[in-house]
N, C-alpha and C positions, 0 to 999 in steps of 0.2 A: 343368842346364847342363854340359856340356864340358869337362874341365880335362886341361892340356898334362902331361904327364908323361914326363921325362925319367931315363933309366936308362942305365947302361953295360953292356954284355954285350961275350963275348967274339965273334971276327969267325968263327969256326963256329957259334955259336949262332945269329947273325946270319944267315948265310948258309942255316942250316936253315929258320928261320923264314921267310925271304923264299922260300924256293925250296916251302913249306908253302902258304904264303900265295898264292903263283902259279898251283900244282895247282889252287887251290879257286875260283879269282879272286877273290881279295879283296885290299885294302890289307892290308900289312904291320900297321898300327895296328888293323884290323879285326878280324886274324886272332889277333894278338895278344889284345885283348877278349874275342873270341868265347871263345877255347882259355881264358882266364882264366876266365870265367863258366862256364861246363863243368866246370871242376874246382872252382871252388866248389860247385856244383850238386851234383856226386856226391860232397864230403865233408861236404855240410851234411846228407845226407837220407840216411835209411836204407833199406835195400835188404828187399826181403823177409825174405832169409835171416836179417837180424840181427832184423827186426820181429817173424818167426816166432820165433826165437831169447829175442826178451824179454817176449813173452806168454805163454810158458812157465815161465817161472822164476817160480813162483808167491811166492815168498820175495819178489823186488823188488820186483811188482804189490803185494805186501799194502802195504809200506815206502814205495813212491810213495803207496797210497793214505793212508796214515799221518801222511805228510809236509805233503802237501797237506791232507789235514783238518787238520793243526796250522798249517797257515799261514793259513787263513780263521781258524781260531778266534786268530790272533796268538799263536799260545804257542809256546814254545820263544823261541831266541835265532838270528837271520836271518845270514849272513855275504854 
């Protein structure tokens, strides 16, 4: 379901956004959304470079796999 959400910004941000939102054709509240979901999107998920990045680090991979064996077996202390 739908929920109204009300925010103050200043009247250039405003004005970007709407004149964003025109370019694309969409609502103002669409455009908004969209561009919100989008930058969730790219800081929630890892990019190659970092993926490549931590399959390498043979240290962390041992310590994740460490970690998670101790957390099936319940041991250690969880925060």
């Amino acid at each position: 379901m739908s929920k109204t959400v009300t925010m103050r910004i200043e009247n250039t941000l405003y004005e970007k956004l709407k004149e964003h939102a025109k370019s694309e054709n969409r609502t103002l509240s669409n455009f908004i959304e969209t561009a919100t979901l989008k930058y969730i999107e790219q800081i929630e998920l890892v990019d190659e470079y970092e993926m490549r990045e931590i399959l390498s680090n043979t240290d962390l991979l041992e310590r994740l796999k460490r970690g998670s064996s101790d957390a099936k077996n319940k041991k250690g202390r969880f925060v």
